[in-house]
N, C-alpha and C positions, 0 to 999 in steps of 0.2 A: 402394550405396556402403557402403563396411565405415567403423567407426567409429573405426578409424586414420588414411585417409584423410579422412572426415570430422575429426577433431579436428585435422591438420594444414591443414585450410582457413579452421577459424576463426582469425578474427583476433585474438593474443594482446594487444591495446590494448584489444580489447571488455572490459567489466566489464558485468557482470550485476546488478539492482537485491538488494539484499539482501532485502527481503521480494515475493516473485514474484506474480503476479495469482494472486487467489483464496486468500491468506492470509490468517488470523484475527489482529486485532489489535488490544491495548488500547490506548486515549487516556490522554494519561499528564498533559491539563489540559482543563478545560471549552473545549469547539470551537460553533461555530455552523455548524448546516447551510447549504444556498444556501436555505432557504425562512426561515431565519432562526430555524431553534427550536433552544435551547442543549443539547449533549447534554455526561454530565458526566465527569468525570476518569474513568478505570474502565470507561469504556463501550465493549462490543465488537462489533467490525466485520466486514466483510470487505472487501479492496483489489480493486478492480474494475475499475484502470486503474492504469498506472505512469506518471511523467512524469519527465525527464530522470535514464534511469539508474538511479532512486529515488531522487530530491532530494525527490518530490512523490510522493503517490498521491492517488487517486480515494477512498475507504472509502464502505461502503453500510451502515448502521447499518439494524437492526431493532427494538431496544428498548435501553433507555424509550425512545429518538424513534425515529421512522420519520423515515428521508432519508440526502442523500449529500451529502458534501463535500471540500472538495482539502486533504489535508493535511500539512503537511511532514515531511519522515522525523522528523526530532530530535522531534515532539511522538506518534511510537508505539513501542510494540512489543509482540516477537511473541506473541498469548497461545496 
């Protein structure tokens, strides 16, 4: 499939999340993991899942905490 073809199949309604799985991205306010440890403004991550669009993402934090949590677009961005 040439990428002409291909670009006239997608769907011009599709919007793409603006930060794509597996970008690097700082917390712009102190978040709480799902295991409950607070990680703090500054802290960087990587998006490990998208949820509607990019309204949501997944982030998997390495340090200072270890863990992941759901976080809404408006509290990242990209570092």
């Amino acid at each position: 499939m040439s990428f002409v073809t291909l670009h006239r199949a997608r769907n011009p309604d599709e919007t793409q999340a603006l930060l794509p799985e597996l970008s690097v991205v700082e917390t712009l306010c102190t978040l709480t993991t799902d295991d409950g440890q607070p990680v703090p403004a500054g802290a960087r991550g990587t998006i490990v899942a998208v949820y509607g669009r990019g309204e949501a993402y997944e982030v998997e934090f390495a340090a200072p905490v270890v863990g992941n949590c759901t976080v809404s677009a408006d509290l990242l961005r990209a570092a």
